[in-house]
Backbone as JSON Lines, residues from 0, in Angstrom:
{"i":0,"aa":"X","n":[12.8,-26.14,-16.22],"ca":[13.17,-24.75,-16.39],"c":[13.86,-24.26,-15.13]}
{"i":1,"aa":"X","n":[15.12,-23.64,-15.27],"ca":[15.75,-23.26,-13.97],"c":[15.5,-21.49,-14.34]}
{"i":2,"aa":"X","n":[15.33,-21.86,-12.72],"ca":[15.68,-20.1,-12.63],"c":[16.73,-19.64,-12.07]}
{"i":3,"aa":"X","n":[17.13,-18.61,-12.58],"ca":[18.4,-17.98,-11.55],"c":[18.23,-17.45,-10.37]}
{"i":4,"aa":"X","n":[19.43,-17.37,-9.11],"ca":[19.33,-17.47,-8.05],"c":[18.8,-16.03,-7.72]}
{"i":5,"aa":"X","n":[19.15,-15.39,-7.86],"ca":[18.75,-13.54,-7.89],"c":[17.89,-13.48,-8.13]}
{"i":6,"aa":"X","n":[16.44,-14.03,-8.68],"ca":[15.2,-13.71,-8.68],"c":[14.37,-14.34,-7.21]}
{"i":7,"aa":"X","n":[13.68,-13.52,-6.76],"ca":[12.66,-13.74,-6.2],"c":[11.3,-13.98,-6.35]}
{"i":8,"aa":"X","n":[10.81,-15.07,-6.2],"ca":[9.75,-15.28,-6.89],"c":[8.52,-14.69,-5.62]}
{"i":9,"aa":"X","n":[8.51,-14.85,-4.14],"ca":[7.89,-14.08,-3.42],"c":[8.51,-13.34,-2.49]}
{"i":10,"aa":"X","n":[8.89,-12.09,-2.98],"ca":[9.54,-11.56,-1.8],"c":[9.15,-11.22,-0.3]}
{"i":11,"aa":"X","n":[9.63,-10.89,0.47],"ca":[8.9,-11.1,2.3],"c":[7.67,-10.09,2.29]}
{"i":12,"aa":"X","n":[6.55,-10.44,1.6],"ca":[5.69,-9.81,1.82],"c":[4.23,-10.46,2.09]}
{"i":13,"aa":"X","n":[3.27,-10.28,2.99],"ca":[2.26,-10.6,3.85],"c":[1.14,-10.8,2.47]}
{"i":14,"aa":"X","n":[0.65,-11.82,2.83],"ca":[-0.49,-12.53,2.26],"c":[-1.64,-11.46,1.59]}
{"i":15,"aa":"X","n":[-1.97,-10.27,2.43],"ca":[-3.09,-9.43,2.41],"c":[-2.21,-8.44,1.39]}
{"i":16,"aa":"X","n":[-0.79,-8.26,1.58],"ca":[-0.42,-7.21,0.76],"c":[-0.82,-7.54,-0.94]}
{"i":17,"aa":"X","n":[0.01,-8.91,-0.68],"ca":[0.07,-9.49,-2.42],"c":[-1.52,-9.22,-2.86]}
{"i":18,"aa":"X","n":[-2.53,-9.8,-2.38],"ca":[-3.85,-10.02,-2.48],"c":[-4.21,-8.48,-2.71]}
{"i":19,"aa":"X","n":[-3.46,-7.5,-2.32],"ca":[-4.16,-6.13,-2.67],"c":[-3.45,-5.21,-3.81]}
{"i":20,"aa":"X","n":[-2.17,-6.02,-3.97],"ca":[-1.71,-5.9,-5.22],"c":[-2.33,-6.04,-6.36]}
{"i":21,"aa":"X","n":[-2.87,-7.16,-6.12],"ca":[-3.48,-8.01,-7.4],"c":[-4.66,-7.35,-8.04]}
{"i":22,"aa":"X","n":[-5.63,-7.12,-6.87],"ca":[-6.8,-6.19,-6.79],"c":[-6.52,-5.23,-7.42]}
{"i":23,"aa":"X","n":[-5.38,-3.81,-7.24],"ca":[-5.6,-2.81,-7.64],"c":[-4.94,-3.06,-8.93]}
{"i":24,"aa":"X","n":[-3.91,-3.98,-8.83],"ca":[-4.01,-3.97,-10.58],"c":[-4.98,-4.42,-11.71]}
{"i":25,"aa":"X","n":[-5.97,-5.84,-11.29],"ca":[-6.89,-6.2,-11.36],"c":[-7.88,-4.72,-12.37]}
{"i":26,"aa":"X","n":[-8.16,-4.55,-11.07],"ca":[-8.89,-3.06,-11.34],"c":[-8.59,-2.14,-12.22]}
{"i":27,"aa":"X","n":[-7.64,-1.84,-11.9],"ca":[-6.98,-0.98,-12.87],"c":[-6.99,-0.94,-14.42]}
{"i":28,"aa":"X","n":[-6.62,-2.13,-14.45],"ca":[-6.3,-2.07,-15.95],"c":[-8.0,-2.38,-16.56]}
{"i":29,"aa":"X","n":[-9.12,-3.03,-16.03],"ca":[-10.15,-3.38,-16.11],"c":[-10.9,-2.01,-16.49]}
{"i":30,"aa":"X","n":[-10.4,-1.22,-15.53],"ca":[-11.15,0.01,-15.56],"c":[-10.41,1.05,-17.16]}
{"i":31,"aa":"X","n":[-9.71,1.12,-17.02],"ca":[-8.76,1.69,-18.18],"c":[-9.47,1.03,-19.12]}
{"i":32,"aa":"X","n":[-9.56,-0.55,-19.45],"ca":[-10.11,-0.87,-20.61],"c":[-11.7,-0.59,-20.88]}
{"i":33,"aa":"X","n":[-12.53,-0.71,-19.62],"ca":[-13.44,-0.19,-19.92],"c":[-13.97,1.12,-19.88]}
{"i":34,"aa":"X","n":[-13.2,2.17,-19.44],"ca":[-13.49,3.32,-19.76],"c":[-12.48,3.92,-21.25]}
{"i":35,"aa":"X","n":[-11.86,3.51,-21.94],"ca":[-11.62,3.51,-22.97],"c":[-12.39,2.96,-23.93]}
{"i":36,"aa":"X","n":[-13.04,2.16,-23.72],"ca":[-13.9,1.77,-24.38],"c":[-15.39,2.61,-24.89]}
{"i":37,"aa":"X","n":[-15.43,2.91,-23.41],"ca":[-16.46,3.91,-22.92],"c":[-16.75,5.44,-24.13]}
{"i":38,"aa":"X","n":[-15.48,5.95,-24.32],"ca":[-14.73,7.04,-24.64],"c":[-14.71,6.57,-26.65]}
{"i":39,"aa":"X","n":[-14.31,5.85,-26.7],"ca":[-14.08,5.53,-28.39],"c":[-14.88,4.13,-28.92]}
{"i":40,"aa":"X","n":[-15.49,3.41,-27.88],"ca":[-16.18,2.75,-28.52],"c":[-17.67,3.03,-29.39]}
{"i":41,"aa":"X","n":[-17.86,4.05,-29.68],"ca":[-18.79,5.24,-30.08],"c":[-18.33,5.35,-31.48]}
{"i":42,"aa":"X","n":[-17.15,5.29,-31.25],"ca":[-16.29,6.25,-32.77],"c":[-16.02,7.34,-32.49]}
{"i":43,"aa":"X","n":[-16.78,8.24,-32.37],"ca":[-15.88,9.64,-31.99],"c":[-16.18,10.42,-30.38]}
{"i":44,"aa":"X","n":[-14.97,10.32,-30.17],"ca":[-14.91,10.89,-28.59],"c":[-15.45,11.82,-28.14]}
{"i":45,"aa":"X","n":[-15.21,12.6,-29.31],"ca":[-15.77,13.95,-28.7],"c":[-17.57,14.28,-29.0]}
{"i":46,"aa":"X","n":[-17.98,13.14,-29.19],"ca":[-19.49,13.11,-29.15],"c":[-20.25,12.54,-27.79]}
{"i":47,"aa":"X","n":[-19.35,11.42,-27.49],"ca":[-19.18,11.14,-25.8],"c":[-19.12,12.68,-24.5]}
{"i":48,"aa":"X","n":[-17.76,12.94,-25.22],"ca":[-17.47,14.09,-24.13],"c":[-18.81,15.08,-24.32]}
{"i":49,"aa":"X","n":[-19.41,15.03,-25.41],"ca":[-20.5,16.51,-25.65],"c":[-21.92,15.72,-24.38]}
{"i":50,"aa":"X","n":[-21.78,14.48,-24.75],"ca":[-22.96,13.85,-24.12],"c":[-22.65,14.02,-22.62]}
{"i":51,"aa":"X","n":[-21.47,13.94,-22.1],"ca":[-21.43,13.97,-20.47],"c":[-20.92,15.27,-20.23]}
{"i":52,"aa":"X","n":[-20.82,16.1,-21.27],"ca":[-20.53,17.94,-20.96],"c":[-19.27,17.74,-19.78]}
{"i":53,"aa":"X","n":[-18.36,16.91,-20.62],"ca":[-16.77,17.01,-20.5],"c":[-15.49,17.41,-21.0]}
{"i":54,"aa":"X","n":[-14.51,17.74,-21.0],"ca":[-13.44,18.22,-21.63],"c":[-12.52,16.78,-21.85]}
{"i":55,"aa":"X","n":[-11.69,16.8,-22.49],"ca":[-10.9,15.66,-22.47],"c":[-10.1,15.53,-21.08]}
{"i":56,"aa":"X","n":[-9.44,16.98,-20.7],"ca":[-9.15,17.19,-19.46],"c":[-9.84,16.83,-17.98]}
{"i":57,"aa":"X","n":[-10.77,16.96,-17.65],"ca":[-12.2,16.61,-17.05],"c":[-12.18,15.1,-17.05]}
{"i":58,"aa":"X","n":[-12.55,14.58,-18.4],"ca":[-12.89,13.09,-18.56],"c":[-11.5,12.58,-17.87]}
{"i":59,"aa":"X","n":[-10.37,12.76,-18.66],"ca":[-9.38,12.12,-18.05],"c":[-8.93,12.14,-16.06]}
{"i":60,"aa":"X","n":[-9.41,13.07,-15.76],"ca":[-8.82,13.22,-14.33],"c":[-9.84,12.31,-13.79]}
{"i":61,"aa":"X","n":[-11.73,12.35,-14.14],"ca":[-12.51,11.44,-13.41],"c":[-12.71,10.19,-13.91]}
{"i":62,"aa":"X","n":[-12.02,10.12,-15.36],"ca":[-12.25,8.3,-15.42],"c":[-10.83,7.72,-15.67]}
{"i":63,"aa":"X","n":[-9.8,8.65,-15.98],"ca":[-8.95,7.54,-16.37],"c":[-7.84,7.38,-15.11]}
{"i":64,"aa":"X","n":[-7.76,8.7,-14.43],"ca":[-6.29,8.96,-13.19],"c":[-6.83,8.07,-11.82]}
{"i":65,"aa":"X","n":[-8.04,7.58,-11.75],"ca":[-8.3,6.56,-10.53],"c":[-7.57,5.51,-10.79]}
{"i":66,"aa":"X","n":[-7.88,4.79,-12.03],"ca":[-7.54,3.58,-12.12],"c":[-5.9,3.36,-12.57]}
{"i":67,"aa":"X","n":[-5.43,4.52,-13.21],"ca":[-4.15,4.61,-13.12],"c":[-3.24,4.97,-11.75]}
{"i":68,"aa":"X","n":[-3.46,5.56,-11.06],"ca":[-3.16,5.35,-9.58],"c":[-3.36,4.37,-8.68]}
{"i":69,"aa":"X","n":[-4.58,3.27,-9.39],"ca":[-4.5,2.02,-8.66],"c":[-3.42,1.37,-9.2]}
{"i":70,"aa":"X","n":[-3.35,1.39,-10.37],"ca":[-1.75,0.0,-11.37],"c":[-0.52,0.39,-10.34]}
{"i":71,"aa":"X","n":[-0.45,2.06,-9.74],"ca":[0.66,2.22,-9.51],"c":[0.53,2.19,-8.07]}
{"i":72,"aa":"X","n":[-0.53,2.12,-7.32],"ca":[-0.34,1.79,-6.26],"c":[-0.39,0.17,-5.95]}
{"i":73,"aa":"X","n":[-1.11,-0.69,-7.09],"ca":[0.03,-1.95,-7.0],"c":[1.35,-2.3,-7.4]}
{"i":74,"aa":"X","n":[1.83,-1.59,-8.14],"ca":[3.12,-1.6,-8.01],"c":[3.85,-1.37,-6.43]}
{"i":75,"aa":"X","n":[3.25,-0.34,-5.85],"ca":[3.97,-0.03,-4.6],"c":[3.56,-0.83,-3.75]}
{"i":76,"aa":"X","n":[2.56,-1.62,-3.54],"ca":[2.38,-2.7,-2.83],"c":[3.16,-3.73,-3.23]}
{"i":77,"aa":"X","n":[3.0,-4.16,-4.02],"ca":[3.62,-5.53,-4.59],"c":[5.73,-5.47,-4.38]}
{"i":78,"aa":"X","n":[6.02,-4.14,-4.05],"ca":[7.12,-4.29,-3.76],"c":[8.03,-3.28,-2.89]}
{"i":79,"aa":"X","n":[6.5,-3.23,-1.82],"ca":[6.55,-2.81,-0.25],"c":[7.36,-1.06,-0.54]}
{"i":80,"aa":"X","n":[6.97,-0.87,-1.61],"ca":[7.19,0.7,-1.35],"c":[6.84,1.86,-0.7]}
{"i":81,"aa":"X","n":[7.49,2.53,0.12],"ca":[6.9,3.43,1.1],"c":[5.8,4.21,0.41]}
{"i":82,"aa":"X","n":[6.09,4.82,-0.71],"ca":[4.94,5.98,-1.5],"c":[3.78,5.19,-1.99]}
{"i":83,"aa":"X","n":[4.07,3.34,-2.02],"ca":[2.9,2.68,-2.44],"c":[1.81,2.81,-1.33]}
{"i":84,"aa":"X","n":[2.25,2.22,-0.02],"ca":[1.62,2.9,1.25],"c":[0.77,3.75,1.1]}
{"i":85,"aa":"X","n":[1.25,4.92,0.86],"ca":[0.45,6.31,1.27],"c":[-0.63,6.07,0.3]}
{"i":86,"aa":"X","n":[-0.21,6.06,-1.16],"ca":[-0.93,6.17,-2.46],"c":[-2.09,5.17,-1.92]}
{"i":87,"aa":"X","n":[-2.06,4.2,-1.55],"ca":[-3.35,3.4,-0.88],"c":[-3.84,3.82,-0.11]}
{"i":88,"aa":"X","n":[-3.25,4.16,0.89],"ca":[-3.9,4.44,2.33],"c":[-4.9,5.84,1.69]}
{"i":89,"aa":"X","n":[-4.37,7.06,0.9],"ca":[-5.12,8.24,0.76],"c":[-6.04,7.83,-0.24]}
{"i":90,"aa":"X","n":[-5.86,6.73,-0.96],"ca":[-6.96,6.45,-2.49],"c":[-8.25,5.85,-1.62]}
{"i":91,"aa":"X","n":[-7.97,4.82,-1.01],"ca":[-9.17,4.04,-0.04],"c":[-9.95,4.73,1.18]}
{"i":92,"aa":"X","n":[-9.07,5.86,1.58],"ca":[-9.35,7.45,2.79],"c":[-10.34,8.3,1.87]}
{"i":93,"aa":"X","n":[-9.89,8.53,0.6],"ca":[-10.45,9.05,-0.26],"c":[-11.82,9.12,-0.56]}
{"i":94,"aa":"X","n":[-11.89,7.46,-0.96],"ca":[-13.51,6.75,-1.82],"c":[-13.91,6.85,-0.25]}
{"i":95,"aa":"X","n":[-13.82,6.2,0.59],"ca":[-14.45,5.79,1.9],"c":[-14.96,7.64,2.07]}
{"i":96,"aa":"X","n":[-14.05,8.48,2.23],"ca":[-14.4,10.33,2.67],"c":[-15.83,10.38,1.74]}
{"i":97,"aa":"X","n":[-15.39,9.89,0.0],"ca":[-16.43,10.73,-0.89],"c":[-17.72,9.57,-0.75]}
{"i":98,"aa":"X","n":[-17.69,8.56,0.11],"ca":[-19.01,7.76,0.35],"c":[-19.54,8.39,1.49]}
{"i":99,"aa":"X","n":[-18.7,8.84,2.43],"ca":[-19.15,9.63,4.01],"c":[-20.05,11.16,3.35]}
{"i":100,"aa":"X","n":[-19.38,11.81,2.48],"ca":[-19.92,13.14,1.97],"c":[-21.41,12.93,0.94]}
{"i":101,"aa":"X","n":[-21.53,11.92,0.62],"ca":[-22.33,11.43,-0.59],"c":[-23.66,11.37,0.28]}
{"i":102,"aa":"X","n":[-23.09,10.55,1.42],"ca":[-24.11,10.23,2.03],"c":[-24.82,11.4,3.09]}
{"i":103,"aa":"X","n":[-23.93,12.37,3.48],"ca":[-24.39,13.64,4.21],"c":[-24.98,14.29,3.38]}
{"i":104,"aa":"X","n":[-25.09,14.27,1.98],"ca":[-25.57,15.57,1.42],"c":[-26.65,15.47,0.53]}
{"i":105,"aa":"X","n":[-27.24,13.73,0.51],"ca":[-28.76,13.39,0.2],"c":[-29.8,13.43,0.74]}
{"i":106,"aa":"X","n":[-31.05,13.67,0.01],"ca":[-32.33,13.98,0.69],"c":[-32.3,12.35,1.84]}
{"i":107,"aa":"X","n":[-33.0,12.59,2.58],"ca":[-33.15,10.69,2.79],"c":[-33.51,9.48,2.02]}
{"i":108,"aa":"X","n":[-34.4,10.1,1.41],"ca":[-34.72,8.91,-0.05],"c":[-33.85,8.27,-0.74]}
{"i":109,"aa":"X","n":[-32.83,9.2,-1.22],"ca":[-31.91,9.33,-2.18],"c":[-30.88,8.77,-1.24]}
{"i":110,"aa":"X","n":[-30.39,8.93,-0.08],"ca":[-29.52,8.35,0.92],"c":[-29.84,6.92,1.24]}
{"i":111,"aa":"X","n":[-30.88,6.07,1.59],"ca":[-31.41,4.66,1.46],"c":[-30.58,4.17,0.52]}
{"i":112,"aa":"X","n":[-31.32,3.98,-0.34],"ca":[-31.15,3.94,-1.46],"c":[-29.75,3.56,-2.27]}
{"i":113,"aa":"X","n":[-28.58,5.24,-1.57],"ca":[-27.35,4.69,-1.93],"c":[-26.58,4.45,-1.12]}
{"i":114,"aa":"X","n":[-27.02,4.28,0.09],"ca":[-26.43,3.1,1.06],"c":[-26.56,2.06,1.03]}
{"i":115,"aa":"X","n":[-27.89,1.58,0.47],"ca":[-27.68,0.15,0.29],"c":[-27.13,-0.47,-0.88]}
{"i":116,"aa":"X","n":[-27.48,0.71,-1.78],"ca":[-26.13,-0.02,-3.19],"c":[-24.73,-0.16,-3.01]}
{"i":117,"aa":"X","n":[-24.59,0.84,-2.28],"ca":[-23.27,1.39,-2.43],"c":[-22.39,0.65,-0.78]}
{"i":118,"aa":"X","n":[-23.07,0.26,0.14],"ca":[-22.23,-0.02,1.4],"c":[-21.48,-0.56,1.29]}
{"i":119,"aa":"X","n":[-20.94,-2.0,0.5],"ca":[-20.01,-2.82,0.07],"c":[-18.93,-2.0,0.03]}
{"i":120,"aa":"X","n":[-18.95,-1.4,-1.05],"ca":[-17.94,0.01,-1.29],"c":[-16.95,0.69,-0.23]}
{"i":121,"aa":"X","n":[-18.03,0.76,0.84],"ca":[-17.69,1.76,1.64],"c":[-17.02,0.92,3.08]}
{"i":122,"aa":"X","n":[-17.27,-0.29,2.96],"ca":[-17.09,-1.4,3.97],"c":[-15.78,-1.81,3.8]}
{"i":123,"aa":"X","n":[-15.21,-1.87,2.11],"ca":[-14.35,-2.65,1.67],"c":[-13.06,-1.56,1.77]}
{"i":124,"aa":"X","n":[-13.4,-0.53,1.57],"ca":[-12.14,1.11,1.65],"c":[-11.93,0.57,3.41]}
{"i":125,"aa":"X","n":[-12.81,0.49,4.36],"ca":[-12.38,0.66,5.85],"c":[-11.84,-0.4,6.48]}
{"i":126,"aa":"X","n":[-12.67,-1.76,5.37],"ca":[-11.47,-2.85,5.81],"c":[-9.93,-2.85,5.12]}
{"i":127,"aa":"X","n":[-9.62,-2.24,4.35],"ca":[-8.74,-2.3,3.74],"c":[-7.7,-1.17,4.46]}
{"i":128,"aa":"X","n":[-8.01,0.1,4.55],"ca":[-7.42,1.14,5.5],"c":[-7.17,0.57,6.75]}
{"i":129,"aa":"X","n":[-7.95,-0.21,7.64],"ca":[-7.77,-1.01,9.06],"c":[-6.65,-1.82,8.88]}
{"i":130,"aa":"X","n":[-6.92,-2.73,7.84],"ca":[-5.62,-3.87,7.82],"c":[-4.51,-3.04,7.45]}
{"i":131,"aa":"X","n":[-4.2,-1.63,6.51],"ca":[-3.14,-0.99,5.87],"c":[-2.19,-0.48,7.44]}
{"i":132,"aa":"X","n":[-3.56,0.07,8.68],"ca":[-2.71,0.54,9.58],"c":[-2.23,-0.64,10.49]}
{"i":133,"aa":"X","n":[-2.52,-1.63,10.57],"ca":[-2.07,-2.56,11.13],"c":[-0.78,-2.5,11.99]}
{"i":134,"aa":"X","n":[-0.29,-2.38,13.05],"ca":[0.82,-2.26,13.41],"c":[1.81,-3.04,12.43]}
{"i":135,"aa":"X","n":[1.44,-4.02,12.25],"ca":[2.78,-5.34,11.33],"c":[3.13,-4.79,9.88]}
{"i":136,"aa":"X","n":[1.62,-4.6,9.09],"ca":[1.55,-4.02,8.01],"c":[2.43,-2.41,7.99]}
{"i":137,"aa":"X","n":[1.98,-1.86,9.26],"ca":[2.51,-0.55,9.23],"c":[4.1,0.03,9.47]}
{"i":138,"aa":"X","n":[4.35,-1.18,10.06],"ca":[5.78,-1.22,10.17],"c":[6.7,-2.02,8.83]}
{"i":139,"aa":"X","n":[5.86,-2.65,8.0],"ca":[6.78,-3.14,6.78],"c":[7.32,-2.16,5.86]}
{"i":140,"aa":"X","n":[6.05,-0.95,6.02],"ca":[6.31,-0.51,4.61],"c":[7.09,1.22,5.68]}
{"i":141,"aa":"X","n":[7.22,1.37,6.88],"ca":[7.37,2.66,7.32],"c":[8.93,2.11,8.16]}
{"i":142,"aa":"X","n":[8.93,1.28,8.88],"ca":[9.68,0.77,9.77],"c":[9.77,1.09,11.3]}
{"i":143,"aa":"X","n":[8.68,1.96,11.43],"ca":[8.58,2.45,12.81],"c":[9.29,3.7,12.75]}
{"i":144,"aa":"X","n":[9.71,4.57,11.79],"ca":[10.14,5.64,11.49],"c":[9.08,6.89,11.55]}
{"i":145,"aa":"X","n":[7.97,7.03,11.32],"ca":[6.92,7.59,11.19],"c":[5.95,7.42,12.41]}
{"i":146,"aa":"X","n":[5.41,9.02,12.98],"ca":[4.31,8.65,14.14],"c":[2.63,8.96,13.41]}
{"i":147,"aa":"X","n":[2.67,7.15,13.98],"ca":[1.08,7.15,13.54],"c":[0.15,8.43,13.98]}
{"i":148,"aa":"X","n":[0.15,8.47,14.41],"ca":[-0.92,10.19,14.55],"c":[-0.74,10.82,13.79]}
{"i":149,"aa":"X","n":[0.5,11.76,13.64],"ca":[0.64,12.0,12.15],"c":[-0.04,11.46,10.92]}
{"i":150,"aa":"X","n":[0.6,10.55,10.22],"ca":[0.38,9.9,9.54],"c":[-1.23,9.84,9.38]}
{"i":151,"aa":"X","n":[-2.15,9.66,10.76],"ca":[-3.62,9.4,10.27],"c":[-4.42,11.21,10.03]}
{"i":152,"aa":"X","n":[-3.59,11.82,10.92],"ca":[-3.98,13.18,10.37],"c":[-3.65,13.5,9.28]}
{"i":153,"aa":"X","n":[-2.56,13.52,8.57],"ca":[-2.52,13.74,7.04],"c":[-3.44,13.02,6.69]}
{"i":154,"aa":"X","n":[-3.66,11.73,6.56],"ca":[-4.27,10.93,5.9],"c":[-5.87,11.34,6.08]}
{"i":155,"aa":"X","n":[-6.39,12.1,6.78],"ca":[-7.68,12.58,7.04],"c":[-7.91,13.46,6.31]}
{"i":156,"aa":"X","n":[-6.62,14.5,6.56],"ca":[-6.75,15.68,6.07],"c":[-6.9,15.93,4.69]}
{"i":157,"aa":"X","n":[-5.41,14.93,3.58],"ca":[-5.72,14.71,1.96],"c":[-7.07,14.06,1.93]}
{"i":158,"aa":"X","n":[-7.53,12.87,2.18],"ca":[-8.61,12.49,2.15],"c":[-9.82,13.37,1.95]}
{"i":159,"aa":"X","n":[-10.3,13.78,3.15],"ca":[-11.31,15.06,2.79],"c":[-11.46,15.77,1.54]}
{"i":160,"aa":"X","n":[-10.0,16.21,1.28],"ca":[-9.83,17.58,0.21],"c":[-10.12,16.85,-1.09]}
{"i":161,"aa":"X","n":[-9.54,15.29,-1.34],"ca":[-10.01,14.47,-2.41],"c":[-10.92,13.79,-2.28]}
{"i":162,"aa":"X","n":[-11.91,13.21,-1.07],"ca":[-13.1,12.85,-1.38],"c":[-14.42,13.96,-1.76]}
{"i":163,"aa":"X","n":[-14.38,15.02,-1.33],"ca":[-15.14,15.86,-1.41],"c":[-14.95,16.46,-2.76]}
{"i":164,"aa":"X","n":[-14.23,16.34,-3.66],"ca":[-13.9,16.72,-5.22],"c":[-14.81,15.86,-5.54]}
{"i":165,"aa":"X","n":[-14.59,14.16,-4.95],"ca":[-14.64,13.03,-6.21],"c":[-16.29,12.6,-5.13]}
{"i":166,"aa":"X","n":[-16.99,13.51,-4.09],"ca":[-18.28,13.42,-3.91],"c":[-19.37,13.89,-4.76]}
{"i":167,"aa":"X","n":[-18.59,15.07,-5.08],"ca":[-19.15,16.32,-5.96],"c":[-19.14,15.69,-7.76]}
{"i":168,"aa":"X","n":[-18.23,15.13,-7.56],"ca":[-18.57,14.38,-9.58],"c":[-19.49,13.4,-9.02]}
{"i":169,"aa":"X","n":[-19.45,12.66,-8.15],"ca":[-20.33,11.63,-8.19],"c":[-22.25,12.08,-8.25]}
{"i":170,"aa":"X","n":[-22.25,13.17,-7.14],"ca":[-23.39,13.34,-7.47],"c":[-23.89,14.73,-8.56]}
{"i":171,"aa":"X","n":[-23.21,14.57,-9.19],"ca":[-23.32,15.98,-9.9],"c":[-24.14,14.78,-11.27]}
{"i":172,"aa":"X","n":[-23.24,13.52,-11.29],"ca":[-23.89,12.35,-12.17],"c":[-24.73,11.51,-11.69]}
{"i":173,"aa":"X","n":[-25.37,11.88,-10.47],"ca":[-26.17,10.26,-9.75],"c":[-28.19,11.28,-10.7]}
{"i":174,"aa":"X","n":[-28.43,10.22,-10.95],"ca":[-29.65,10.14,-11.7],"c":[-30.62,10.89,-10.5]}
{"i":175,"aa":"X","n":[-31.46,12.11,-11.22],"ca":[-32.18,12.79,-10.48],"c":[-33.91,12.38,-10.26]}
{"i":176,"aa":"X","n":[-34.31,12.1,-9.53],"ca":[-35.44,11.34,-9.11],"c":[-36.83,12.12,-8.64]}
């Protein structure tokens, strides 16, 4: 089988990028299928939504727009797009913020507990944000056009405003003890 010369089969992109491509698409679509599932594998949806006292609006922003912002932030990885960048850097700023807030605003019991379920989680957003700022990494997808300070202050700043939304669904659903 030949291929034509104009395709690229790996374009100049770093080992960790592809690998986090894969992941968020991975994910993505995993999550989509199983929260669709979630949603109509019942038969009727709106007996779901009555059970988690959701709107379709509601349901969709907390189960379905994560994992659809991951497909598309592998897309922007997978082909070193500047807005793929950010869309990672603030999604992983994000979960990592609403694990930092989760964890400030439990009794201690309840904090144990979901630190030790949950640390993986919270380990895997900061290794992933560390390698994203990477000088090498940070210069593929920016070119040295952009000052990192900046850049980590926005990135603090959206962060916060969206982890602290997506702290507040989390424990508004974490099982009361």
């Amino acid at each position: 089988m030949k291929l034509k010369k104009n395709i690229k089969l790996n374009p100049n992109r770093p080992l960790g990028i592809t690998v986090m491509g894969v992941y968020f698409l991975v994910y993505g679509v995993f999550f989509i299928i199983f929260r669709a599932s979630l949603l109509y594998g019942k038969g009727d949806p709106a007996s779901v939504l009555e059970v988690l006292e959701l709107s379709y609006f509601n349901f969709f922003i907390r189960y379905f727009l994560p994992p659809i912002l991951m497909i598309c932030a592998a897309y922007g990885m997978w082909y070193k797009k500047y807005w793929g960048w950010w869309l990672s850097v603030i999604m992983m700023a994000s979960t990592a913020m609403a694990f930092l807030i989760i964890f400030s605003k439990l009794p201690f019991h309840d904090f144990l507990r979901y630190v030790v379920s949950q640390r993986n989680g919270l380990l895997f957003n900061i290794v992933i944000l560390v390698y994203l700022f990477l000088p090498t990494i940070f210069k593929k997808f920016h070119g040295g056009k952009v000052n990192l300070i900046i850049v980590m202050l926005t990135v603090f700043i959206v962060s916060t405003l969206i982890g602290d939304y997506f702290a507040g669904v989390r424990i508004d659903s974490m099982p009361k003890y």
